[in-house]
VMD Tcl script that draws the C-alpha trace (Angstrom):
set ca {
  {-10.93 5.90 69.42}
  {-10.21 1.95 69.60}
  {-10.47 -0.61 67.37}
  {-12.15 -3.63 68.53}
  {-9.88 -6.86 68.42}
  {-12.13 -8.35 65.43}
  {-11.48 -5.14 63.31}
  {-7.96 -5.09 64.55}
  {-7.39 -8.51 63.48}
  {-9.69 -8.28 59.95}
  {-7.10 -4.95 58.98}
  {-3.76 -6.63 59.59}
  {-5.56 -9.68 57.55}
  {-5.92 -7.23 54.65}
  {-3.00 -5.69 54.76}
  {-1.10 -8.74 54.43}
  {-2.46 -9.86 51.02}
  {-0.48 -9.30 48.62}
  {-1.54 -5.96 46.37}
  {-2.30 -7.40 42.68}
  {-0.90 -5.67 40.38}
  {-2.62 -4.64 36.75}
  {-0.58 -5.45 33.22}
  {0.29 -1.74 32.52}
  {-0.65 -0.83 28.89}
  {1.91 1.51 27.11}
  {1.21 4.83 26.14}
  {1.64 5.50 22.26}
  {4.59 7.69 21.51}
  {4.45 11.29 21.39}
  {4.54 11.95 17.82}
  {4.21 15.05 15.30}
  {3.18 14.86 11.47}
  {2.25 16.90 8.93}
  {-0.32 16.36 6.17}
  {0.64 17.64 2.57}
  {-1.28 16.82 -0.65}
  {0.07 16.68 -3.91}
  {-1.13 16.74 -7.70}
  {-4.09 19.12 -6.57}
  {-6.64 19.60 -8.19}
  {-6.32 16.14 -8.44}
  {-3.95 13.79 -9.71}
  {-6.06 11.86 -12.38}
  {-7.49 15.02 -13.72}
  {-7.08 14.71 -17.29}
  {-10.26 11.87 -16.56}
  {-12.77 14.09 -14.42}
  {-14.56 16.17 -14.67}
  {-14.89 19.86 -13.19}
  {-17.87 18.64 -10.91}
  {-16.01 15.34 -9.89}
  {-13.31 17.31 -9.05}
  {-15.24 19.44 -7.00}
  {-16.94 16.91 -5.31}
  {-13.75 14.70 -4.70}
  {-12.05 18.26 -3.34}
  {-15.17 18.78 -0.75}
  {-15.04 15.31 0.77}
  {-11.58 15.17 1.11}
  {-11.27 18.98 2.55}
  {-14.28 18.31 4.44}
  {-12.49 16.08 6.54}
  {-9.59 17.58 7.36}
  {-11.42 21.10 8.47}
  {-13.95 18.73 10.54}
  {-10.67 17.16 12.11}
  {-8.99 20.36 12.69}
  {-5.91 18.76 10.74}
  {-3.55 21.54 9.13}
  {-2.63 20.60 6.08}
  {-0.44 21.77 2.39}
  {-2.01 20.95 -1.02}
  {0.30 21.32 -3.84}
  {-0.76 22.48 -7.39}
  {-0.25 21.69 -10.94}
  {-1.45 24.86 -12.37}
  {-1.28 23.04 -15.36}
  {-3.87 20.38 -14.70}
  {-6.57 23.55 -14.31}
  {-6.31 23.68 -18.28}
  {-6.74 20.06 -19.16}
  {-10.45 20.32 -20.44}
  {-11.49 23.74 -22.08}
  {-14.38 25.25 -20.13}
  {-13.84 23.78 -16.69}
  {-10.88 25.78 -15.60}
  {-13.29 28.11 -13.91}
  {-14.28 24.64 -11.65}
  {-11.08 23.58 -11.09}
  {-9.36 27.14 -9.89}
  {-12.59 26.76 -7.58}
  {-11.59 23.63 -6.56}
  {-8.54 25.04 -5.06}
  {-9.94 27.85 -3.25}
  {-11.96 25.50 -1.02}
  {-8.66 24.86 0.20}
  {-8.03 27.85 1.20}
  {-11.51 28.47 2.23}
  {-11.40 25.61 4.61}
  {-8.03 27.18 6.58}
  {-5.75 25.09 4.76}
  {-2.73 26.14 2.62}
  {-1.43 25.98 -1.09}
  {2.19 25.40 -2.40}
  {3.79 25.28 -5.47}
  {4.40 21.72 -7.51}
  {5.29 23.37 -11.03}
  {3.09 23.79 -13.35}
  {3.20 20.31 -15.80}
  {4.38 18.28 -13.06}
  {8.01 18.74 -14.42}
  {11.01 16.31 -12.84}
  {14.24 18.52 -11.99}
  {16.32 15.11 -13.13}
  {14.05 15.33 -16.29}
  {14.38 18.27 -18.24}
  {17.34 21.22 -17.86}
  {17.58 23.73 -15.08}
  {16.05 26.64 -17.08}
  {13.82 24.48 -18.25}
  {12.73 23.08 -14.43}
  {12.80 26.94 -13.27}
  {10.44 28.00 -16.17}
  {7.93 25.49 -14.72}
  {8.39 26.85 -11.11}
  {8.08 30.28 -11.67}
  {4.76 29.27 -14.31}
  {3.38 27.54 -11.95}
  {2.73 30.51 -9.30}
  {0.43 32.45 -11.05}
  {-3.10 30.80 -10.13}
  {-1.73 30.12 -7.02}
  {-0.21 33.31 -5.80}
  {-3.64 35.10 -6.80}
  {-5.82 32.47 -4.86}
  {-3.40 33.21 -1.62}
  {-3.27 36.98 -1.56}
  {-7.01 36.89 -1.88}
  {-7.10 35.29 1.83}
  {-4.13 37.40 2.54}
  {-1.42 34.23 2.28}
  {1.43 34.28 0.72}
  {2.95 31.14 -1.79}
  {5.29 29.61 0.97}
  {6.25 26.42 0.01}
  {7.67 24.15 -2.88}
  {7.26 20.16 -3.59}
  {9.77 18.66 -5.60}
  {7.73 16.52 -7.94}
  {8.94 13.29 -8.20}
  {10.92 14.34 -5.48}
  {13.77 14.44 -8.16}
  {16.17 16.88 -6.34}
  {19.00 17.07 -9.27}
  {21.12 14.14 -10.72}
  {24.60 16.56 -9.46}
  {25.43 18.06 -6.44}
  {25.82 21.34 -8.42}
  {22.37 21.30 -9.57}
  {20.60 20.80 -6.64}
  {22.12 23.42 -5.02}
  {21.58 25.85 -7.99}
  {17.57 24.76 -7.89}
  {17.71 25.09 -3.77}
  {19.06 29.08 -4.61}
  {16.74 29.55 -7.08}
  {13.65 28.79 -4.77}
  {14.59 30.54 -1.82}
  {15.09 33.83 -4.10}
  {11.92 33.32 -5.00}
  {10.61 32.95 -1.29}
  {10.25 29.23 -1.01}
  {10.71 26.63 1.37}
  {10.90 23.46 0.34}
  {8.71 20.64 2.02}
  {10.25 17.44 2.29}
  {9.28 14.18 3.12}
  {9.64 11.41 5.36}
  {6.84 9.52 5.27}
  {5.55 8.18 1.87}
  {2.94 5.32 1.69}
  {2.20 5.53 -2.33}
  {-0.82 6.16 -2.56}
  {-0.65 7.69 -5.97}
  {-0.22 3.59 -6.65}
  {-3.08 2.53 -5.02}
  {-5.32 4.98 -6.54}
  {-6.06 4.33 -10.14}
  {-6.66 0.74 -9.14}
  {-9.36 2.49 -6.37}
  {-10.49 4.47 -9.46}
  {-10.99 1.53 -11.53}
  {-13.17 -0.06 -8.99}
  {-15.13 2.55 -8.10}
  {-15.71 2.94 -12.01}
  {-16.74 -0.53 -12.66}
  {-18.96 0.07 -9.15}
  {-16.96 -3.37 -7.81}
  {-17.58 -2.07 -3.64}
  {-16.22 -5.41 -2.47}
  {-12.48 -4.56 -4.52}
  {-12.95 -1.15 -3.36}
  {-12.48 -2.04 -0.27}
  {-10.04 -4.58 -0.77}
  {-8.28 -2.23 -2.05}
  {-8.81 0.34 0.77}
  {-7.53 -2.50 2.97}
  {-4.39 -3.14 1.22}
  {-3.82 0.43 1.22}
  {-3.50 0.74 5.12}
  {-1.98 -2.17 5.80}
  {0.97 -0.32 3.72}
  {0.68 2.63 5.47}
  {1.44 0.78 8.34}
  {3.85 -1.17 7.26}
  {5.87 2.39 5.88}
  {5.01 4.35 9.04}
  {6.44 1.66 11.12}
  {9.54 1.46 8.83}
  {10.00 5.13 8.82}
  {9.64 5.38 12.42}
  {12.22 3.10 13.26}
  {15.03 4.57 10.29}
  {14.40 8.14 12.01}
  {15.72 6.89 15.58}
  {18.53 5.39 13.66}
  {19.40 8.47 12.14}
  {18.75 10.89 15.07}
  {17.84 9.13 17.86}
  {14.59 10.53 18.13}
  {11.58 11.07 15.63}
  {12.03 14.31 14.33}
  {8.06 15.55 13.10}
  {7.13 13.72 10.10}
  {5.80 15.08 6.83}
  {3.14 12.49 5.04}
  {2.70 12.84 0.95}
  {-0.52 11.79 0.09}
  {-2.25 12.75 -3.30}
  {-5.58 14.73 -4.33}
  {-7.63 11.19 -5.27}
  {-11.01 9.48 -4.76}
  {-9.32 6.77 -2.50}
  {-8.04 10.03 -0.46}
  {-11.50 11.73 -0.41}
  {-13.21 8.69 0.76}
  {-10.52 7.37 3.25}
  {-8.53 10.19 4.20}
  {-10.24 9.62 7.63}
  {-8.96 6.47 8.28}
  {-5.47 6.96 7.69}
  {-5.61 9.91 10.29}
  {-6.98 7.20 12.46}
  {-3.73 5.56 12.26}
  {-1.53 7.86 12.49}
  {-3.39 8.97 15.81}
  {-3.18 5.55 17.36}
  {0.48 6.04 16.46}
  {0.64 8.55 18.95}
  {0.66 11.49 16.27}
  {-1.00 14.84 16.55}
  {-0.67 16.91 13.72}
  {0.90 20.02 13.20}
  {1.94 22.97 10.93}
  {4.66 22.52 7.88}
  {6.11 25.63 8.91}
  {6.61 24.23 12.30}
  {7.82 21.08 11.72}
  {10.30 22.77 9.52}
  {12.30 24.55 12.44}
  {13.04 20.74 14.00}
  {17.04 19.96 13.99}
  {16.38 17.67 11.46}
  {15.36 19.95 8.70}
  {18.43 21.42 9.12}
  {21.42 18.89 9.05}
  {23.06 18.22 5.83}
  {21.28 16.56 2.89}
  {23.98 16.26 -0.33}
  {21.96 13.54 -2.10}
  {21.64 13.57 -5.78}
  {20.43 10.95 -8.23}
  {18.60 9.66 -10.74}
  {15.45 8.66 -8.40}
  {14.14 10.51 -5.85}
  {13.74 8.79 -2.53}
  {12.48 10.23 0.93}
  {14.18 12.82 2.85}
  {15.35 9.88 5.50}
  {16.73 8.19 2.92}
  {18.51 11.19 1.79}
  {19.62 11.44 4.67}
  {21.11 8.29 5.14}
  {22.67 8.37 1.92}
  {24.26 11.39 2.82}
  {25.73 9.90 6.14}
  {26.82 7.08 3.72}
  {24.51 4.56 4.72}
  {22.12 2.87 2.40}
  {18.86 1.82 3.97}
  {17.30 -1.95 3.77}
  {14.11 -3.00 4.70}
  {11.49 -0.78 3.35}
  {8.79 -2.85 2.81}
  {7.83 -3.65 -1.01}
  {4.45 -2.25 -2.95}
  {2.15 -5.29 -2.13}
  {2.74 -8.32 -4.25}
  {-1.56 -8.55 -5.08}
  {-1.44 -4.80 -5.95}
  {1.21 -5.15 -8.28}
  {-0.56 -8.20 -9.99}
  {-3.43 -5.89 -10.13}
  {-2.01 -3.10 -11.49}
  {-0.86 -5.54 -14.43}
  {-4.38 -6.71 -14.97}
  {-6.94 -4.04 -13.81}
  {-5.31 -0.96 -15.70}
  {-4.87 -0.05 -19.50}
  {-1.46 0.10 -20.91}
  {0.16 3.66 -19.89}
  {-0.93 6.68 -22.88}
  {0.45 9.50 -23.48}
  {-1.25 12.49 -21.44}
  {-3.50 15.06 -22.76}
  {-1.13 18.16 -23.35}
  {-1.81 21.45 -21.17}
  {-3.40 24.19 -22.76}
  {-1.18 27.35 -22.05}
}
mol new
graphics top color blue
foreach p $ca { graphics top sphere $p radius 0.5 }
foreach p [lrange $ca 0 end-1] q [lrange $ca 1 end] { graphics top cylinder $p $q radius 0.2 }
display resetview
């Protein structure tokens, strides 16, 4: 068949304007995280109660089974004994994490710093932290898997934190590290106090402040991986068993995923090269594994952004001086 000369003529019109081309928008990065939970049942637990512990633990697990987001809560077995009469509660409390799919790991039993006490004394706290937790497990048919350094104090000597590293992995641990670290536990007794005084509008002021940080330490993070690697290994996030968690868990997996993350297992993220290359840091503090890291290559890293200025002014004014904590009943 022929064209007619008008449709001839229209075509070779069209064809010679130029194509316009659309702004191309840039797919986020393909990234991996983790989600682990420390301090559980909850961090300020010598101030709630069993049933605000139980509630705090259902919103915040509640989430992550509705988001299908595998996650680690470490225990203070210790923190189960803080008020006579609720431990019942509490060791519930825990088993709705494993209820919910999700898994438990060790985090001694008083919170106990390895740069804070002696070896024997650190391993006494390890191996008395288990017991709850190992019972909890084998009644879902788990096993204890994994152990959180708390503070993440690793040892103030080379020696030492290679004697602690033996001791855990004769007892069958692996220990989770971590490279991403947005403080929560900071943020949230100033979101407690809020909530307390029922002040919504520096709740969410607060709330705010808190993701802007994560952010700012995700992006921070990001960028000292590549430097150390080239690539972004999988990430491991510490966050904390808290109200501000419970109620805004949610919308810190909301941006991580516009990060480009989708989450995975700790046991997978643990077979990444990463995990594996040599970490001899030791010190009085204990920083991040990519700082660690970069320690350990002799680097020391600049730039992490600071705990926000207003927080800090807030902290000052909103909290009561530090006390002494309620001792653990054995």
């Amino acid at each position: 068949m022929h064209r007619s000369p008008k449709i001839l003529a229209f075509s070779l019109l069209f064809c010679a304007i130029p194509a316009v081309s659309l702004p191309q928008v840039a797919a986020p990065p393909d990234r991996q995280v983790v989600v682990t939970v420390d301090d559980l049942p909850v961090g300020a637990a010598q101030f709630m109660s069993g049933q605000e512990i139980t509630d705090m633990t259902t919103r915040l697990v509640a989430t992550l089974k509705a988001q299908q987001v595998p996650a680690v809560g470490f225990v203070n077995e210790g923190k189960l004994y803080l008020r006579p009469g609720e431990v019942d509660a509490r060791i519930a409390a825990l088993s709705q994490w494993l209820d919910a799919g999700l898994e438990l790991g060790n985090h001694t039993f008083g919170h106990t710093g390895l740069n804070r006490v002696s070896l024997k004394d650190w391993e006494e706290d390890v191996v008395r932290g288990e017991t709850v937790t190992r019972l909890l497990l084998a009644q879902h048919k788990m096993k204890l898997r994994f152990f959180r350094h708390p503070y993440l104090d690793v040892g103030r000597d080379l020696q030492t934190r290679r004697d602690a590293e033996a001791f855990l992995t004769s007892r069958g641990y692996h220990i989770a590290p971590v490279t991403l670290d947005p403080w929560d536990w900071a943020f949230a007794p100033l979101y407690d106090e809020a909530r307390k005084r029922g002040d919504a509008a520096l709740q969410q002021k607060i709330t705010a402040s808190f993701l802007a940080h994560c952010a700012d330490m995700f992006a921070y993070d990001e960028k000292l991986s590549r430097e150390l690697f080239g690539y972004e290994p999988p990430q491991i996030l510490l966050l904390h068993g808290s109200n501000l968690e419970a109620e805004h868990i949610g919308e810190v997996l909301d941006l991580l995923r516009k990060r480009g993350y989708h989450f995975v297992r700790l046991d997978s993220a643990l077979t990444d090269f990463a995990y594996s290359t040599p970490n001899d840091f030791f010190g009085e503090e204990g920083p991040g594994w990519l700082e660690q890291w970069a320690v350990t290559r002799g680097r020391i890293p600049q730039g992490e952004p600071p705990f926000p200025l207003e927080m800090q002014k807030l902290r000052q004014t909103l909290l009561p001086p530090p006390s002494a904590p309620a001792p653990a009943v054995p």
